[in-house]
C-alpha positions as a Markdown table, in Angstrom:
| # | Residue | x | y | z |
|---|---|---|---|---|
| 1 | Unk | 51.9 | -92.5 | -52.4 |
| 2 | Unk | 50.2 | -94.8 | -50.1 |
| 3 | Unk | 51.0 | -98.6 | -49.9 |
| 4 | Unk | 47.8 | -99.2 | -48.5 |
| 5 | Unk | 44.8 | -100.4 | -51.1 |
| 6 | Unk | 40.8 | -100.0 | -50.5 |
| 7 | Unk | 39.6 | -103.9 | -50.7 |
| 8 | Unk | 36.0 | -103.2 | -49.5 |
| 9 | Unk | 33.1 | -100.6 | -49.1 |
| 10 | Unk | 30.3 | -101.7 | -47.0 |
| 11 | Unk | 27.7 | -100.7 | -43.8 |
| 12 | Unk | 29.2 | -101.5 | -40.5 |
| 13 | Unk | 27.9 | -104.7 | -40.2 |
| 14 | Unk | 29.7 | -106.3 | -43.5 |
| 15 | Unk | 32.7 | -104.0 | -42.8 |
| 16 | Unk | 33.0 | -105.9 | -39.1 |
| 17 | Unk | 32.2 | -109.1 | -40.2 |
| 18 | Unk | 35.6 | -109.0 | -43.2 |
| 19 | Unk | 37.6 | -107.2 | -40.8 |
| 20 | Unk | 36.9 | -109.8 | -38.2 |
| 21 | Unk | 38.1 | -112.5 | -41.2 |
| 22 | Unk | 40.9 | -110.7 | -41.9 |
| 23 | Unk | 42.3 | -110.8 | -38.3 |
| 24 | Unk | 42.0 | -114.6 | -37.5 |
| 25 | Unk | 44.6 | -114.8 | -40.4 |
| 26 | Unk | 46.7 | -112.2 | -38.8 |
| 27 | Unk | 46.1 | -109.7 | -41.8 |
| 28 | Unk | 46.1 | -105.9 | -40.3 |
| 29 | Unk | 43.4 | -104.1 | -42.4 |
| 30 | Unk | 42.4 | -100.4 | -41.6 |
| 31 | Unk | 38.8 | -99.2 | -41.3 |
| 32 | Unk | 38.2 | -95.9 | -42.5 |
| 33 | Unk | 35.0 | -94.2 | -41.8 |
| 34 | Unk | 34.7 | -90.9 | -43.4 |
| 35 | Unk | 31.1 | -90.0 | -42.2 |
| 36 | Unk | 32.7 | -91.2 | -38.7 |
| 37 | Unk | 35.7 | -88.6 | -38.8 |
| 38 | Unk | 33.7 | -85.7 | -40.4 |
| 39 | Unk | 31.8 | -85.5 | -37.6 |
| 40 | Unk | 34.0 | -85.3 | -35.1 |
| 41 | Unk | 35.8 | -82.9 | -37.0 |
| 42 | Unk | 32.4 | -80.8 | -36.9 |
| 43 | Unk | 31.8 | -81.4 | -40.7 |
| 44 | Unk | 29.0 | -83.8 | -42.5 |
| 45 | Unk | 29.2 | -86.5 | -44.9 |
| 46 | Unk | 27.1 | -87.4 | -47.7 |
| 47 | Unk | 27.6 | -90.6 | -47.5 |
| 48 | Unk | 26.4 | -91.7 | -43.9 |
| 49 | Unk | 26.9 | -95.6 | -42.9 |
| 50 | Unk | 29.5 | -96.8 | -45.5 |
| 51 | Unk | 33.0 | -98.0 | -44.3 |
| 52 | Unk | 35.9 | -98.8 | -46.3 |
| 53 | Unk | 38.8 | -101.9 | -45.4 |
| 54 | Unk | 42.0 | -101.1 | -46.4 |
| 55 | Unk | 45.0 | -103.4 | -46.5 |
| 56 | Unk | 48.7 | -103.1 | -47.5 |
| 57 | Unk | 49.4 | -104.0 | -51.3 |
| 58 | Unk | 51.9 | -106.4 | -49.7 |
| 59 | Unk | 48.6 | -108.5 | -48.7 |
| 60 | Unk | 46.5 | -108.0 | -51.6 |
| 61 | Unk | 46.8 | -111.5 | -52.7 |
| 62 | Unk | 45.9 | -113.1 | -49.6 |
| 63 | Unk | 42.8 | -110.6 | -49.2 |
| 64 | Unk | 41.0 | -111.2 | -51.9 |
| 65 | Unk | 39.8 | -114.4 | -51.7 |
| 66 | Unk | 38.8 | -114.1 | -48.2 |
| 67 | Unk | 36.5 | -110.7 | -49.3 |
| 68 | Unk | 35.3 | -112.5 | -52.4 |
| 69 | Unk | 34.2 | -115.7 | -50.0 |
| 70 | Unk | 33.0 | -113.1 | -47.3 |
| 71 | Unk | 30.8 | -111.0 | -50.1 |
| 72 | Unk | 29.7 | -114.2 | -51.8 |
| 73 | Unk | 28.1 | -115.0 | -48.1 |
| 74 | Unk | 26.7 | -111.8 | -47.5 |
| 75 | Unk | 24.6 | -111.9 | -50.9 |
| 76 | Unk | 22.9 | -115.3 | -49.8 |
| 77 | Unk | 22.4 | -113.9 | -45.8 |
């Protein structure tokens, strides 16, 4: 089982911007970009242009507020 935990789903743009976020409070988060990695594997994806964060459950409670801030933002930009 993983101990890492999908905290977002979002285009590039939003996915950069929490990432970024995350960093400056020296959170590691993973991007994962299935559409990305599918096509260099020489498959397609269905679902072109969405990224996902992921972060380890050990940081859950210090991500969330930062995404819920960062999405709150997004839905007045």
């Amino acid at each position: 089982m993983s101990n890492y935990i999908k905290v977002f789903t979002g285009n590039f743009i939003e996915v950069q911007r929490i990432f970024r976020l995350l960093e400056e409070v020296n959170i590691c988060a993973i991007i994962k970009d299935e559409s990305e990695s599918g096509r260099l594997a020489g498959f397609g994806s269905s679902i072109l242009g969405l990224q996902e964060i992921h972060v380890h459950k050990d940081e859950l409670t210090r991500v969330k507020p930062i995404i819920e801030n960062a999405t709150s933002q997004l839905e007045f930009d």
